[in-house]
N, C-alpha and C positions, 0 to 999 in steps of 0.2 A: 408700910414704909414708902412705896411709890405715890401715895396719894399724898404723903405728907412732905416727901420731896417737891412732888410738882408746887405745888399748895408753896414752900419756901422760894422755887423759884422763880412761881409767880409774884411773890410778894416784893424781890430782890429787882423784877424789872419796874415793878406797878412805885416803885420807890424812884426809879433812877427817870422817871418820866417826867417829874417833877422838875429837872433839871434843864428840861428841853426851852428852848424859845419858843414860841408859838409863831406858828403864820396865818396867814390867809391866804386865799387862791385869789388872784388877780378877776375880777367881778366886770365882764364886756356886757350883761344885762342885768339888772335889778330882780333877782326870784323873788315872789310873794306869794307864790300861790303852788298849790299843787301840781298844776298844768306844768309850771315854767321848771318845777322841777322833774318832771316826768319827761318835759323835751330835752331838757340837761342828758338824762340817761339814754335817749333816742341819739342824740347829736353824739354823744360817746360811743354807743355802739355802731354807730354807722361808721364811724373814725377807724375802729379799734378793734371790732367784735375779730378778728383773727387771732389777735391777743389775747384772747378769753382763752382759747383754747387750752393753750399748754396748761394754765391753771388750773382747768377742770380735769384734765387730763392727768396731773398728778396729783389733786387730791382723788380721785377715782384709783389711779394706782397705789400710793400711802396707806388710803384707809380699807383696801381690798388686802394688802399683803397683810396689813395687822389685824385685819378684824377674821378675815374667811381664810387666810391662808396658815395659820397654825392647825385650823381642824384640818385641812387638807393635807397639811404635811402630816398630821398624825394616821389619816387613814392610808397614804400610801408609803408607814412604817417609820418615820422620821420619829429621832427622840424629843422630849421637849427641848433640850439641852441643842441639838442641835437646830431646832428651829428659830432658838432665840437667836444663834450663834448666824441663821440665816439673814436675819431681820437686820441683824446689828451689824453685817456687813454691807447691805442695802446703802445704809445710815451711813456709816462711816466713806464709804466711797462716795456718797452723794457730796459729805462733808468737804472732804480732801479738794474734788474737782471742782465746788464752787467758784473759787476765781481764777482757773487755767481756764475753763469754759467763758468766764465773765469777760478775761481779755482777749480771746476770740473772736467771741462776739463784737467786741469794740472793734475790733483787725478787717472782721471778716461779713459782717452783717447780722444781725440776730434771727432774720428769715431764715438763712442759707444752714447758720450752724443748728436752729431747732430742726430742720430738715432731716440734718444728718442724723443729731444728735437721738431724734423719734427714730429711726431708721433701725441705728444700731440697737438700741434701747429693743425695739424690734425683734432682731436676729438674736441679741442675747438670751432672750424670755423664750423665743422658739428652739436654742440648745438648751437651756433647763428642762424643756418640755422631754428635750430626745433622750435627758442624760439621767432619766429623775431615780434611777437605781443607782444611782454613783453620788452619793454625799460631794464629794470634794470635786466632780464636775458642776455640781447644783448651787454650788458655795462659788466659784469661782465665774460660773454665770451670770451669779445675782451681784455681786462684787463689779463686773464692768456695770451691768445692766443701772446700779445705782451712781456709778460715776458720771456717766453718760447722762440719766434720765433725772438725776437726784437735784441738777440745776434746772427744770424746765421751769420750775415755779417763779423762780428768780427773773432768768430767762424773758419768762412771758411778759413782768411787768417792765422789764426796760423796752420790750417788744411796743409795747404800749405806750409808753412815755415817748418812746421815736416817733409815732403817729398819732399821739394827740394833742390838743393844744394845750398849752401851760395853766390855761385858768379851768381846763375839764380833767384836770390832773388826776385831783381827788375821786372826782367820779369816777375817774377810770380803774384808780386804784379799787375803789369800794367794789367794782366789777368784778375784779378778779377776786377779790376775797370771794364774793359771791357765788362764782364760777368755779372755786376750789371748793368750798362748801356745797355744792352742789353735787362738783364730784364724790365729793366725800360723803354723802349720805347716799347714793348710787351706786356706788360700787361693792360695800359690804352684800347690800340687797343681794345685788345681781351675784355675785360671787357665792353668795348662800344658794340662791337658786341652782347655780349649776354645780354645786357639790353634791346637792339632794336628789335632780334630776338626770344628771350623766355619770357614766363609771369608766368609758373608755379614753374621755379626752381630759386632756392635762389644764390643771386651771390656770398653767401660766400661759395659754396658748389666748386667754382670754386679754392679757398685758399685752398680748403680743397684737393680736388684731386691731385694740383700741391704739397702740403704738405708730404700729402702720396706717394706719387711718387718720390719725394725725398727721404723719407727713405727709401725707398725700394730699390732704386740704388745704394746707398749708404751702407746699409746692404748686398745686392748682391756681388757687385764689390768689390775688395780688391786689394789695390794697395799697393804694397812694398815702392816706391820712392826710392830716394838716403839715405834717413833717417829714420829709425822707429819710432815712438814718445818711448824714454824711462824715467819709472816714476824715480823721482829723490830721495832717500833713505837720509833721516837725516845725517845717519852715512856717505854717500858719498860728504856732505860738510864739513865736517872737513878736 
C-alpha cells in the first residue's frame, strides 16, 4: 500500500505539471560547451555555496531519522508504534511552521533566522539525547526540533535566490537538490556506522552536532552574492 500510494501521488503531480508555462532563465552568455557549463556551476557556487548548506544539512537529517533511527529507537526499547508516532511528529511540525518561519525570514533575513533556527534545532536533539527513557520528553523534543529544522530546506533555497543572479537561478536551484541528495545518501551511512560502533552515545546527539555546526558556519562566513536580501518597506509598494 505505501508504494502504491506514493506511485499515485507521483502520478497526480507528474499530471498537474503539464499545466505549468515554461520559462527560460535569462541567458548573459551563450553555453556550448562543457566548459561553459561547468563555469556556470563555479560562478553559482562562488555566489551561493553558504546556501548549499542548510540543504545538505536537512537531507542528512530526513534521511538519517527514517533510515537509521527506527533501528535505534528499537534498541534502546521504543515500540514501532511509537517510532512511527516519532517520525510523524518530526513531519507534521516541520509542516505547520513552513510559512510562520517563511515570513520571518522575509522580516528578518534568511542568514539571521537559519542561525537561530540550526541553533534551536540544536538544543532540541541534545534534550531528546538527555530525556531518551521518557517517550513523551522524546516526542515533544522531536516535535519543536521539526518545527524549527523541518523549513531549512525551503529556507536554504530562498537563501540562495537572495544571493544569486536571476539567470544562475536554475543552477542554483539544481545545487541544492544536489546538496540534499548528498545529504541524504550520507547520513543513513554515517548513522549506521554509529549505531554498530558506539553503545554509550545517543544518536540524536549526532543531529545535534551537524546542527550546531551549521550555525556556526553560517554565523561565521558572510557572503555578499550578486544580491543582498533587502526588507521590503509598505511605503515602497505603492
Amino acid at each position: 500500500m505505501p508504494f502504491m500510494l506514493s506511485s499515485l501521488l507521483c502520478l497526480l503531480v507528474w499530471t498537474l505539471l503539464f499545466v505549468l508555462i515554461n520559462e527560460f532563465p535569462e541567458q548573459t552568455v551563450q553555453i556550448n560547451t562543457f566548459k561553459d557549463i561547468f563555469a556556470r556551476f563555479v560562478h553559482t557556487w562562488k555566489f551561493a555555496w553558504l546556501a548549499f548548506l542548510p540543504a545538505f544539512g536537512y537531507g542528512f537529517l530526513e534521511a538519517t531519522l527514517n533510515g537509521s533511527f527506527p533501528v535505534y529507537g528499537l534498541r534502546i526499547g521504543l515500540s514501532i508504534s511509537q517510532v512511527s508516532m516519532l517520525l510523524f511528529a518530526f513531519a507534521i511540525g516541520g509542516i505547520l511552521f513552513q510559512l510562520p518561519l517563511g515570513m520571518l525570514s522575509d522580516q528578518y533575513g534568511r542568514r539571521r533566522v537559519l542561525v537561530i533556527v540550526c541553533s534551536l534545532g540544536g538544543l532540541c536533539f541534545t534534550g531528546a539525547s538527555l530525556f531518551e527513557e521518557t517517550f513523551v520528553a522524546i516526542l515533544i523534543c522531536i516535535f519543536i526540533a521539526g518545527m524549527v529544522v523541518g523549513s531549512t530546506f525551503s529556507l536554504g533555497i530562498s537563501f540562495m535566490a537572495d544571493l544569486t543572479p536571476k539567470n544562475l537561478l536554475p543552477t542554483g536551484n539544481l545545487l541544492c537538490g544536489i546538496a540534499f541528495s548528498i545529504g541524504s545518501l550520507t547520513g543513513p551511512y554515517i548513522g549506521g556506522l554509529f549505531i554498530q560502533h558506539t553503545k554509550d552515545i545517543s544518536l540524536f546527539m549526532i543531529f545535534s552536532a551537524m546542527l550546531f555546526l551549521l550555525s556556526m558556519i553560517i554565523l561565521v562566513f558572510q557572503i555578499d552574492g550578486a544580491r543582498t536580501f533587502v526588507r521590503i518597506k509598505p511605503k515602497a509598494l505603492k
